[in-house]
N, C-alpha and C positions, 0 to 999 in steps of 0.2 A: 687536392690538398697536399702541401710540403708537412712532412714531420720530420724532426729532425731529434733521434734518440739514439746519443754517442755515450760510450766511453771508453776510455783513453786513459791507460796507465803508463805513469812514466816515473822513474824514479825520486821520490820524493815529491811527485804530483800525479793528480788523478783527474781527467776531464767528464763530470758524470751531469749530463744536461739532456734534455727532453721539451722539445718543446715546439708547438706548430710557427708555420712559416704565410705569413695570410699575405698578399696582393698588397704592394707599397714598401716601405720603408721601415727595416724594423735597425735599428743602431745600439750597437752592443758594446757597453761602457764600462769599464773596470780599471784598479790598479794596473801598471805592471806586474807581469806574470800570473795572470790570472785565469788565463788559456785562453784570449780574444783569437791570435790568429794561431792556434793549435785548432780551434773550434774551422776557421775558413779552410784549413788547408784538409780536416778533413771531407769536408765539405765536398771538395775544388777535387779529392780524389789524390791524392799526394802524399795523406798518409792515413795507413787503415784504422779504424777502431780497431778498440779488441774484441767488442761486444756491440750488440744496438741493433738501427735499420736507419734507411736515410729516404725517405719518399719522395720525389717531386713530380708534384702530380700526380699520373697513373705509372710515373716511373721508375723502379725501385735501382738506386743506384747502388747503396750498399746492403746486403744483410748478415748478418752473422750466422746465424744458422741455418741459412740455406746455401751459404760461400758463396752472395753474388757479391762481388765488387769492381766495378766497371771503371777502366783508367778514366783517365781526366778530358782523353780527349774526345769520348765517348758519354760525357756526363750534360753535356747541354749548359754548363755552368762557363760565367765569362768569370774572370781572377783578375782584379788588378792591385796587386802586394802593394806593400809598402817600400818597395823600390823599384825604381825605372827600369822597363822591361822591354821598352821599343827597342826597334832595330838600330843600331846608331849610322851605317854604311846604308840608310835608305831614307828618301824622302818621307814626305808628312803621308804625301797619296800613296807609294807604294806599299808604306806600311799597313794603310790600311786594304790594300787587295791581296797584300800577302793572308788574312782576315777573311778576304771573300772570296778566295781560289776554290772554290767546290761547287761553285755558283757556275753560269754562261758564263762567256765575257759579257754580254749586256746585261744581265742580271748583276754581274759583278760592278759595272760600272755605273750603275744605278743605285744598288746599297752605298758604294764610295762615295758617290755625288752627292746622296742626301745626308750622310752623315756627316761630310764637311759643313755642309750649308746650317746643319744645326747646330753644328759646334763652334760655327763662324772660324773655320779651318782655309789658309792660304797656303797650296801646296810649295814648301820649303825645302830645305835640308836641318836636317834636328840640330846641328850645331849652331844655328841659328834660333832655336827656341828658348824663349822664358819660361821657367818653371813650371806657370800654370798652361801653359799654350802646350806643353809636354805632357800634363796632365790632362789636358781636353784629350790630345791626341791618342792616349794610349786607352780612354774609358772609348773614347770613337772608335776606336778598333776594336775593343772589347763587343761594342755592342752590332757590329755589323752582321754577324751571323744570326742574329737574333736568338740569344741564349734566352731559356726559361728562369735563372736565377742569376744575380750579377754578385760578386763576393768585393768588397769594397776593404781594405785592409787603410791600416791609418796612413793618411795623404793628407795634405791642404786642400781639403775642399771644400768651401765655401755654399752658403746659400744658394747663389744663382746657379752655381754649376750644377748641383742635387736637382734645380729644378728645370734643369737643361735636359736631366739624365730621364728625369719623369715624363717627359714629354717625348723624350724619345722612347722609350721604353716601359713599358703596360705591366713587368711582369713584380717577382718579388728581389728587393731590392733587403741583401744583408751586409751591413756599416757598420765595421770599429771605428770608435769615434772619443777623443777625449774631451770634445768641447759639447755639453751640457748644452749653451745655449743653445746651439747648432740642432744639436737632437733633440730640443724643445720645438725648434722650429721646422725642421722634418721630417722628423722620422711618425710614424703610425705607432710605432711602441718601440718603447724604450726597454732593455734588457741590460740587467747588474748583471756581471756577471763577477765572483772573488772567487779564488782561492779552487778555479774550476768547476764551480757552481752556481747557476742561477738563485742569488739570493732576492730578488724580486723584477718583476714585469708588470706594464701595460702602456698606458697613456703617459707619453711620458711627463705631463703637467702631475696627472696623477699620482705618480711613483715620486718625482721634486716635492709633491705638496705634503704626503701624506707617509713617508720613510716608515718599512716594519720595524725595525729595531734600532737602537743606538748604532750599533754599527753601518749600518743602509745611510742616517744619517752621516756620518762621519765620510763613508765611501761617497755621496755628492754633494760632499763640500760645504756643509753646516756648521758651523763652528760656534755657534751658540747648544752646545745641550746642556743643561742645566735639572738638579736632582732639585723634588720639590714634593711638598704632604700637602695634600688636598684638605684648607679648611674650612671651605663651604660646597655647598652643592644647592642648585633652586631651578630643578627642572622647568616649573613652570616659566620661571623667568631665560633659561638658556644660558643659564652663567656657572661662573665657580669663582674660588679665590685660592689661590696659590701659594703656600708661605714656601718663600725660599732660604739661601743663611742672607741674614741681613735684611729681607723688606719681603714683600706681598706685593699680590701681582692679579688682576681680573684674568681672565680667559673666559671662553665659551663652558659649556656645561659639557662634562667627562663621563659619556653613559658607561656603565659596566664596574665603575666605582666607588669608592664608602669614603665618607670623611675620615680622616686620618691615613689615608692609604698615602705611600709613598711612589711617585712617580717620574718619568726622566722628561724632560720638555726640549723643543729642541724650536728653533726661531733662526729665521735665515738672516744675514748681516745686514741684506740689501733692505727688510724688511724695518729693519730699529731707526727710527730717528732724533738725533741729535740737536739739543738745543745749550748755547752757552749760560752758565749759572744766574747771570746777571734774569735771564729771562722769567715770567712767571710758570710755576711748575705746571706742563701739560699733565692731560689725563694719563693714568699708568703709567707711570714713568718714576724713576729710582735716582736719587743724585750719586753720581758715579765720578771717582778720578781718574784723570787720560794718565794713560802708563806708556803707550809707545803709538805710532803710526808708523804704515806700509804704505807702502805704491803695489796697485793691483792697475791688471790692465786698463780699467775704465773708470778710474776713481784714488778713493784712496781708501785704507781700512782704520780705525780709530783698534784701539784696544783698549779697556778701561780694567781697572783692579775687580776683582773675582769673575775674570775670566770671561769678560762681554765684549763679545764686537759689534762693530757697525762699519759699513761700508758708507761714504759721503760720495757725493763730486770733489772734485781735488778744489776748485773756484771756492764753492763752500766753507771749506774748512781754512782756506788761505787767508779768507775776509776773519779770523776770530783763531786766529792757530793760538793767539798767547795766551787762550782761556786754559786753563788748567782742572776745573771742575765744568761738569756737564751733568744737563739732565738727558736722560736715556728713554726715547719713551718705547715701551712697548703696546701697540696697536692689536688690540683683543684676537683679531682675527688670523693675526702672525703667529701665535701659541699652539704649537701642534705638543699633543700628551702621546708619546711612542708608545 
């Protein structure tokens, strides 16, 4: 089992996190300066806690009160930072045998072989590589020794590469990452990390769906929360009703709460759907005026007056942009009560 119980003072910042390390992909998500790669580097052996233990496996890399802490290149950990760290005066191949120099020579040249061939690697000179073929290269060399934990710092990397690395590689896999979808799609659990603390973990569908507090929402990019008194409740049925300022709203049934209670609700953009006024009004749904649109990467964002978004297709909203009032719907199931 990896445990990994650091911390880490530094002036005007405190790194105080605890937490196991299981077999796969765990990707660790935060503002900047939130301590993502203060968290890798102490990890990788580069810079001490002040306090804690660091396990992996049956191997204790760091502990505080017993003074073990083992240099980096004694920790069985591969690092590939957030900047280019290959050799530049050496090809694709040599780099990576500089990598497997501890080995035979035919051990050595056997790790090298298959790591090319996984990486779909054509031995070059790196001033001839593209970005991401720099990036295959330098996690290829990372992994030829066959490290027990790979430390992944923010890069461009992509879906299919994550699943290049998995198939090379069996062990546990830890990823700063600022793209959400990305670590929806990889990662085995997802870690908030603000302000050098784990403010929530697990599944990362889990942790997106179901945010502890206002701010967990705010940190993965929610921009619907909205203050709301609960004015029904009907367990048996699975419902509630929601007065917000200006209109009511269905949701699911809110265990743990009393009519009249006041609560914060929070609805993802991607979740609201839009219809132009001329339409008949869907269910749940509130007539709202367009106040501005953005371009987001895969669409576009609507913003309507008291503070509602909705993300559309850009095609969508081109076919009916001169509408000026909309109806908003909110779909029961989109309603999460923080």
């Amino acid at each position: 089992m990896t445990q990994l119980r650091i911390l880490k003072k530094r002036p005007g910042f405190v790194l105080d996190v605890d937490f196991p390390l299981h077999e796969g992909v765990t990707a660790v998500y935060g503002p900047p300066g939130a301590g993502k790669t203060l968290l890798l580097d102490t990890v990788a052996g580069f810079v001490a806690p002040d306090a804690g233990r660091i396990l992996l496996g049956d191997a204790i890399l760091f502990d505080a009160d017993t003074g073990v802490n083992l240099p980096p290149r004694l920790r069985n950990c591969a690092y590939v930072g957030s900047e280019d760290a290959l050799f530049p005066h050496l090809t694709i191949r040599k780099n990576l045998i500089f990598a497997a120099r501890r080995y035979t020579r035919l051990e050595r040249h056997r790790r090298v072989a298959e790591m090319m061939e996984r990486f779909q690697l054509i031995d070059k000179p790196l001033r001839d590589l593209a970005p991401n073929d720099r990036l295959r290269t330098e996690i290829a060399r990372a992994l030829v020794p066959e490290p027990r934990l790979l430390l992944l710092d923010e890069r461009s990397i992509d879906e299919q590469l994550i699943r290049q690395v998995r198939d090379a590689f069996r062990a546990s896999i830890l990823m700063v990452t600022s793209d959400l979808d990305l670590a929806c799609t990889v990662a085995d659990e997802l870690l908030l990390l603000e302000s050098g603390k784990i403010v929530q973990r697990g599944a990362p569908t889990a942790v997106l769906e179901h945010p502890a507090s206002i701010q967990i929402a705010r940190l993965v990019g929610i921009p619907n929360i909205l203050e709301a008194s609960i004015a029904e409740l009907d367990p048996g049925r699975n419902t509630s009703r929601l007065d917000f300022s200006g209109f009511s709203l269905g949701a699911p049934y809110i265990p743990g709460h009393f009519k009249g209670d006041r609560v914060w609700v929070a609805i993802r953009a991607d979740d609201l759907r839009v219809y132009p006024s001329a339409a008949p009004a869907p269910p749940n749904s509130v007539s709202a005026r367009l106040v501005k649109t953005s371009n987001r990467a895969r669409g576009l964002r609507m913003e309507f007056e008291g503070s509602i978004f909705a993300d559309v297709p850009r095609a969508d909203f081109e076919r009916q942009r001169d509408n000026q009032t909309w109806w908003v719907e909110f779909p029961v199931g989109s309603i999460r009560v923080l």
